[in-house]
Biotite code that builds the C-alpha atoms (Angstrom):
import biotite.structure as struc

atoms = struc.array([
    struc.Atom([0.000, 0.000, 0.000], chain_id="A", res_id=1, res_name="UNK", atom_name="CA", element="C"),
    struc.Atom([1.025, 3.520, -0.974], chain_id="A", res_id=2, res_name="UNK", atom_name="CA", element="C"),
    struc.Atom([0.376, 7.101, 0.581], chain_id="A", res_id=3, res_name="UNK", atom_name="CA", element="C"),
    struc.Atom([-1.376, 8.873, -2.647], chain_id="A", res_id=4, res_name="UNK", atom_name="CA", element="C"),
    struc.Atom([-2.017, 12.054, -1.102], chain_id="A", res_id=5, res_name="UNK", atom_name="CA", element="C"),
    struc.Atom([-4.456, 13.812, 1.024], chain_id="A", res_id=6, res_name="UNK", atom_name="CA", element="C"),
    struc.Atom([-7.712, 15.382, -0.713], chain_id="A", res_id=7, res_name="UNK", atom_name="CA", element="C"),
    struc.Atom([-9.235, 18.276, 0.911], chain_id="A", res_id=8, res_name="UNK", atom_name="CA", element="C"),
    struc.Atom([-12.419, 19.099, -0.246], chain_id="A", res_id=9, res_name="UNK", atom_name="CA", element="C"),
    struc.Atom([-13.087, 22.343, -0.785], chain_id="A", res_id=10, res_name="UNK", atom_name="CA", element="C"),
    struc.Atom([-16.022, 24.907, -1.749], chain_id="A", res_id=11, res_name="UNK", atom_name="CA", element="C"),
    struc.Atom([-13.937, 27.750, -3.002], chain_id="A", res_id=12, res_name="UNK", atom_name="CA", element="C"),
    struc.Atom([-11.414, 25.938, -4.955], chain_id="A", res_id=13, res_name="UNK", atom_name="CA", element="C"),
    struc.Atom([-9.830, 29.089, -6.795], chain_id="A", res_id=14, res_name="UNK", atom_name="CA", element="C"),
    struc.Atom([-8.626, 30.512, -3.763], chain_id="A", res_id=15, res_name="UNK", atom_name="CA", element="C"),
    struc.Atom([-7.638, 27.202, -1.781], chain_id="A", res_id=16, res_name="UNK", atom_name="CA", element="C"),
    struc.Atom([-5.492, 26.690, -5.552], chain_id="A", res_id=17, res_name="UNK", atom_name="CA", element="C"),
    struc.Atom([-3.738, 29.932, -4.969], chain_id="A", res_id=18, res_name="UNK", atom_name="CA", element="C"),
    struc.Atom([-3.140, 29.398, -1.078], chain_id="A", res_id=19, res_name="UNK", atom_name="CA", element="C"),
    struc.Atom([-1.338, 26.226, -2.359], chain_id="A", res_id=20, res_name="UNK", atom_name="CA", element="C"),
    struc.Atom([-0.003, 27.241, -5.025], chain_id="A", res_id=21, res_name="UNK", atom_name="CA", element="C"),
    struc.Atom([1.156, 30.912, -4.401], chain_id="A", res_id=22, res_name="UNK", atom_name="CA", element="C"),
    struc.Atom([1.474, 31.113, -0.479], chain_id="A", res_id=23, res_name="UNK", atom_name="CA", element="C"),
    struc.Atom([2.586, 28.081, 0.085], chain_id="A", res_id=24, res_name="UNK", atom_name="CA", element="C"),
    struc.Atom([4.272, 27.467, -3.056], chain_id="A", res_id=25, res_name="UNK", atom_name="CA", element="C"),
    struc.Atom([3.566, 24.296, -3.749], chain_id="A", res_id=26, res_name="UNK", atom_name="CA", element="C"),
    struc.Atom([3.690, 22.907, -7.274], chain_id="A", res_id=27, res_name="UNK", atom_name="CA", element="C"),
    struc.Atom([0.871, 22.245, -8.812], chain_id="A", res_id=28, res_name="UNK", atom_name="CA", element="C"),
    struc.Atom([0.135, 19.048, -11.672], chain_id="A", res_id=29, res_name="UNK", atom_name="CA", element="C"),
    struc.Atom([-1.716, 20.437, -14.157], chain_id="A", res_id=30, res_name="UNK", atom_name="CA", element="C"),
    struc.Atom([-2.648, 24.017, -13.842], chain_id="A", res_id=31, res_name="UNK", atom_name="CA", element="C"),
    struc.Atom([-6.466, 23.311, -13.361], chain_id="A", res_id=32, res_name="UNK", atom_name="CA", element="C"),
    struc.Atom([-7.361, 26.450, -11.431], chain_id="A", res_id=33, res_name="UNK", atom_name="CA", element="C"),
    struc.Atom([-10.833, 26.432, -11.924], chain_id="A", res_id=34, res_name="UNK", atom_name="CA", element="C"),
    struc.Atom([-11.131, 22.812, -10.460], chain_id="A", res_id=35, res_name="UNK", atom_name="CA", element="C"),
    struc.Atom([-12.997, 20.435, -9.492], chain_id="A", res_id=36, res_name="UNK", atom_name="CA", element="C"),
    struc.Atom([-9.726, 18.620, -8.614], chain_id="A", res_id=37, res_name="UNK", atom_name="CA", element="C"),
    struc.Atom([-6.173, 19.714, -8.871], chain_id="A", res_id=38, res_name="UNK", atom_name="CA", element="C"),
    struc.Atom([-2.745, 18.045, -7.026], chain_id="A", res_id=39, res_name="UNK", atom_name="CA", element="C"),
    struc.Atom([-0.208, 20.085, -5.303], chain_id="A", res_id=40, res_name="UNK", atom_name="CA", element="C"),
    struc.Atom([3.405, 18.795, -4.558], chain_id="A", res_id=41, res_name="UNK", atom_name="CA", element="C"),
    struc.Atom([6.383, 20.060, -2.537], chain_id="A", res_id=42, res_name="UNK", atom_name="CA", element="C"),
    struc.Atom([10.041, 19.890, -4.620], chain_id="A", res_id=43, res_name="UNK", atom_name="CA", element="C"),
    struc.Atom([11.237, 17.335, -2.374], chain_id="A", res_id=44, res_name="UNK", atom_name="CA", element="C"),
    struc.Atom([9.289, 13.964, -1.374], chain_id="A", res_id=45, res_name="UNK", atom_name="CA", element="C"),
    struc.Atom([6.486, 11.783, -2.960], chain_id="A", res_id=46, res_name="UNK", atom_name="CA", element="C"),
    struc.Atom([3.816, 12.942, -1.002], chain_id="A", res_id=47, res_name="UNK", atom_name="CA", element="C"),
    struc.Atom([1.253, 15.112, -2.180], chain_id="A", res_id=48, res_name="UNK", atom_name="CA", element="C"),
    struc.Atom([-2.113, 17.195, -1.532], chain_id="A", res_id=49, res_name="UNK", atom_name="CA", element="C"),
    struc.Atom([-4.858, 17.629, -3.358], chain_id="A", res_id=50, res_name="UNK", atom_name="CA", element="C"),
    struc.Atom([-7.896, 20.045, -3.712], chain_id="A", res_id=51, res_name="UNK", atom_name="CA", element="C"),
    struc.Atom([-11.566, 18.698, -4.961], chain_id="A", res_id=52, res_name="UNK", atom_name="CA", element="C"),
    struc.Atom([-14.584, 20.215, -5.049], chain_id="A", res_id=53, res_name="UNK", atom_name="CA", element="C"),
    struc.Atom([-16.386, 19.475, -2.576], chain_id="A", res_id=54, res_name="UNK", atom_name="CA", element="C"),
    struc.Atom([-20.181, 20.059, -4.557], chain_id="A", res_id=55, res_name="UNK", atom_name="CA", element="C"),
    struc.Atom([-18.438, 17.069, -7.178], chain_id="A", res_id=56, res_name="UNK", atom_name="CA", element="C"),
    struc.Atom([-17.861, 14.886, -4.320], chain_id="A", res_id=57, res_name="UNK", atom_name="CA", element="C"),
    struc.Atom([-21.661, 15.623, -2.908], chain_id="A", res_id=58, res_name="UNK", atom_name="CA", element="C"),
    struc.Atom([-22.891, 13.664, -6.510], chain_id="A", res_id=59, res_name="UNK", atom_name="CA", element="C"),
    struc.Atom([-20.971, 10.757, -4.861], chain_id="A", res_id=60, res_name="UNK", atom_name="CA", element="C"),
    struc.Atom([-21.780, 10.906, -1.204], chain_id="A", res_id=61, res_name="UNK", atom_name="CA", element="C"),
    struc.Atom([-24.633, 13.075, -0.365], chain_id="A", res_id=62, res_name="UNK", atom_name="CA", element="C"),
    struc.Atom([-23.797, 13.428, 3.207], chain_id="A", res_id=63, res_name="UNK", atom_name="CA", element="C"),
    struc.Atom([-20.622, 15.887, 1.698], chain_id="A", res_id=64, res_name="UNK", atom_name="CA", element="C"),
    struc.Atom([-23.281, 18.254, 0.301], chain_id="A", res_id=65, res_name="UNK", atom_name="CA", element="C"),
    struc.Atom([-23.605, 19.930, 4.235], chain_id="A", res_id=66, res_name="UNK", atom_name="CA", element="C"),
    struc.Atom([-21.387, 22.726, 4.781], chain_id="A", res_id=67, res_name="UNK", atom_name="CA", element="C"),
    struc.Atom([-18.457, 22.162, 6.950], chain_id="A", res_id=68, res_name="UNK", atom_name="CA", element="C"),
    struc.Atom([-17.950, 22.982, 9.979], chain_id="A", res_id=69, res_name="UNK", atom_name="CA", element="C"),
    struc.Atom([-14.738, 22.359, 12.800], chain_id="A", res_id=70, res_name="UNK", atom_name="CA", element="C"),
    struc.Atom([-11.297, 21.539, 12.229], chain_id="A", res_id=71, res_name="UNK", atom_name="CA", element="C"),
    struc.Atom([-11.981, 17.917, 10.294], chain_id="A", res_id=72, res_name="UNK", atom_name="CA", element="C"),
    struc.Atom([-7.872, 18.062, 8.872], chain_id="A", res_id=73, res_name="UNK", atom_name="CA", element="C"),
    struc.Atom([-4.315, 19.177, 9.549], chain_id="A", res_id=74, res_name="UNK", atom_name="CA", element="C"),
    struc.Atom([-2.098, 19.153, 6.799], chain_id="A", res_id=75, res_name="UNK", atom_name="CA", element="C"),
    struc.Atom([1.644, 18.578, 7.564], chain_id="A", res_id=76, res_name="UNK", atom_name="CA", element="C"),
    struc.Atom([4.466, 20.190, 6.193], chain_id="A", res_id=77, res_name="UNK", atom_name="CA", element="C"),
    struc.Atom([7.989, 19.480, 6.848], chain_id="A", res_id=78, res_name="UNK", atom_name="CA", element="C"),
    struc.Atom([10.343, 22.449, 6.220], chain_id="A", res_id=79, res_name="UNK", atom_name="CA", element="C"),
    struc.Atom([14.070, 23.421, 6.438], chain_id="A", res_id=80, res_name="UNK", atom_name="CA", element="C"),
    struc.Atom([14.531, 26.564, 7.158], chain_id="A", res_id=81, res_name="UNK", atom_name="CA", element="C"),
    struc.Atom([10.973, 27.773, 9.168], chain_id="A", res_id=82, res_name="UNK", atom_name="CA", element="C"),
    struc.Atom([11.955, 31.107, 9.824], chain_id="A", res_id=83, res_name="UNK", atom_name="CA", element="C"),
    struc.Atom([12.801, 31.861, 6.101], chain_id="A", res_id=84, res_name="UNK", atom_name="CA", element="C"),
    struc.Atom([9.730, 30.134, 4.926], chain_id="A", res_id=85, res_name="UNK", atom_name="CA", element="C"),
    struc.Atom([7.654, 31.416, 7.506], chain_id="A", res_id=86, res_name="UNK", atom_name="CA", element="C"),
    struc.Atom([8.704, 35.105, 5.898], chain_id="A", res_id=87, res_name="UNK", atom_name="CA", element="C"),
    struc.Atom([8.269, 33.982, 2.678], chain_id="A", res_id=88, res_name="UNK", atom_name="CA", element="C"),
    struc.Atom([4.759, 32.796, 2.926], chain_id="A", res_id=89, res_name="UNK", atom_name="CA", element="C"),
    struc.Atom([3.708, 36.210, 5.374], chain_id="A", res_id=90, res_name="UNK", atom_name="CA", element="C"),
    struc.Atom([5.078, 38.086, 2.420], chain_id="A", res_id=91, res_name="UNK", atom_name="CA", element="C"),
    struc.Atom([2.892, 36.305, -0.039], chain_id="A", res_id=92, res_name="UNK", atom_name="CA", element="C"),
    struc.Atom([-0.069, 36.781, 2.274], chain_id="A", res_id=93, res_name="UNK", atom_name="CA", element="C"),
    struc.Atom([-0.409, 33.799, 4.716], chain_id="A", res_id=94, res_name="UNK", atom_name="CA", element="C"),
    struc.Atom([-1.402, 34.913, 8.105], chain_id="A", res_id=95, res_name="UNK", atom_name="CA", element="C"),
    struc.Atom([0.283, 32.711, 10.895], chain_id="A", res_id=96, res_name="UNK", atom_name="CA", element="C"),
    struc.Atom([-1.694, 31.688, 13.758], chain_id="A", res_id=97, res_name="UNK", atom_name="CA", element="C"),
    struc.Atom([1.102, 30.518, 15.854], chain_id="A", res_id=98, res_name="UNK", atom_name="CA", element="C"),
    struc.Atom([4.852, 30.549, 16.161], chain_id="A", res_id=99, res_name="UNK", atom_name="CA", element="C"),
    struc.Atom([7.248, 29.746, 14.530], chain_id="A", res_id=100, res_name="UNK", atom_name="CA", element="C"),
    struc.Atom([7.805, 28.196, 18.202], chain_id="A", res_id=101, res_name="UNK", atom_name="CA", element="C"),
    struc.Atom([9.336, 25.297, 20.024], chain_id="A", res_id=102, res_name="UNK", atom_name="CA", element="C"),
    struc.Atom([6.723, 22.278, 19.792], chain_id="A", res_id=103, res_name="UNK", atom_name="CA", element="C"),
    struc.Atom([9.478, 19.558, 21.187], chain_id="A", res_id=104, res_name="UNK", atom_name="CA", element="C"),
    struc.Atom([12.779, 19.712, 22.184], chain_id="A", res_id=105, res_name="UNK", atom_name="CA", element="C"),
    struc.Atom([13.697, 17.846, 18.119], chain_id="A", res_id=106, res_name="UNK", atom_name="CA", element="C"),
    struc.Atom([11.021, 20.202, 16.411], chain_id="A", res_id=107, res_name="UNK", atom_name="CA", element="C"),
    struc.Atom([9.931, 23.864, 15.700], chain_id="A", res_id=108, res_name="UNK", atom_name="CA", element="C"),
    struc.Atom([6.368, 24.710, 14.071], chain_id="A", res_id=109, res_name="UNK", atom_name="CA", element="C"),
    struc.Atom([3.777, 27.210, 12.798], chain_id="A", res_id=110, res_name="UNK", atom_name="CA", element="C"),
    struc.Atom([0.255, 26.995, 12.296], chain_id="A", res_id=111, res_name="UNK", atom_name="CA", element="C"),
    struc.Atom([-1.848, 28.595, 9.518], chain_id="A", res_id=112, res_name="UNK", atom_name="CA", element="C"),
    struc.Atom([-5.184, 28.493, 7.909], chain_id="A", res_id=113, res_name="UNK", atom_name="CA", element="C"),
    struc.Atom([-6.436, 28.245, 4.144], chain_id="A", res_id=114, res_name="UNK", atom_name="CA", element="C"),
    struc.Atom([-9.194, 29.912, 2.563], chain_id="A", res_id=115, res_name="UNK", atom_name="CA", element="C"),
    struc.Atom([-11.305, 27.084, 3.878], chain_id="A", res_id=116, res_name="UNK", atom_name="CA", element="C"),
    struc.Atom([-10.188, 26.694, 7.618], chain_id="A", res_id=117, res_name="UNK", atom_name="CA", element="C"),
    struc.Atom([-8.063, 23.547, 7.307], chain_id="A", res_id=118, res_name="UNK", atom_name="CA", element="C"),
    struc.Atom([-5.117, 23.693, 9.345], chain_id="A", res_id=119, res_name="UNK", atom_name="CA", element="C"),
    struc.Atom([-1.820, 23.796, 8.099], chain_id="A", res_id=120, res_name="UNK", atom_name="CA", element="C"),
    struc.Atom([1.281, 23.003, 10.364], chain_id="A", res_id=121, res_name="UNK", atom_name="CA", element="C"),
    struc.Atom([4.477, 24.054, 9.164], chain_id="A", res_id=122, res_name="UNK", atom_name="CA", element="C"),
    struc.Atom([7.103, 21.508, 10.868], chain_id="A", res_id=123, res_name="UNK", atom_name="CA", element="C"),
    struc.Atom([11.213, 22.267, 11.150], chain_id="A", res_id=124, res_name="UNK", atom_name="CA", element="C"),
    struc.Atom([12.632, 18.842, 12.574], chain_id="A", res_id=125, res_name="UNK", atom_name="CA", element="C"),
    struc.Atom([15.629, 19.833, 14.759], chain_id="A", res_id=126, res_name="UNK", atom_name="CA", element="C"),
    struc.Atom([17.549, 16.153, 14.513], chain_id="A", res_id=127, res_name="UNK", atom_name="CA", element="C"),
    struc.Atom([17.998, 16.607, 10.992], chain_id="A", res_id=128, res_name="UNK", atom_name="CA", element="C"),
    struc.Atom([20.486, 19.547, 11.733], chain_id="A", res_id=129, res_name="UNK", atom_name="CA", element="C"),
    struc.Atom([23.397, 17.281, 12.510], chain_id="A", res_id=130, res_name="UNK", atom_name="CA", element="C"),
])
């Protein structure tokens, strides 16, 4: 079994695609910025996240057709520099919620929102800096 990605689903999917895609900077697969479904990866790793409409997936499971409400995800990204990145992405419009800060004595992290309320968490693992 293989990690695919994680699929938010979203109701305004132009401006979750340019949270991903211009804040965060993640690359995105095929340029669909009008949706229903588009796939966002970092430059380093396999893993990936992706953005669907959440009306398309409401012709598949009714149930999704009810607005959301609460935190129902946390999306994880690992960094290297979370200071520099952190400024980067303020820059570009991202408004942190927390930190950067001390979560453990082996990591450092920063918590953001998108467009939709899903929480981001911006991770700098301290043991990788030999």
């Amino acid at each position: 079994m293989e990690l695919a990605q994680v699929r938010l689903l979203v109701s305004d999917f132009a401006a979750c695609y340019r949270f991903y895609a211009d804040v965060l900077g993640l690359k995105p697969q095929s340029g669909a910025t009008g949706g229903p479904y588009e796939k966002f990866s970092p430059h380093t790793g396999s893993a990936g996240i992706a953005l669907q409409d959440r009306s398309m997936m409401a012709g598949v499971l009714a149930e999704l057709g009810d607005t959301a409400t609460g935190h129902r995800s946390l999306v994880v990204l690992r960094v290297d520099d979370l200071d520099a990145y952190c400024a980067g992405i303020t820059a570009r419009g991202a408004t942190l919620l927390h930190g950067p800060a001390p979560m453990t004595d082996r990591m450092r992290v920063a918590h953001l929102k998108d467009p939709e309320g899903n929480l981001v968490e911006l991770q700098e693992w301290l043991l990788l800096r030999g």
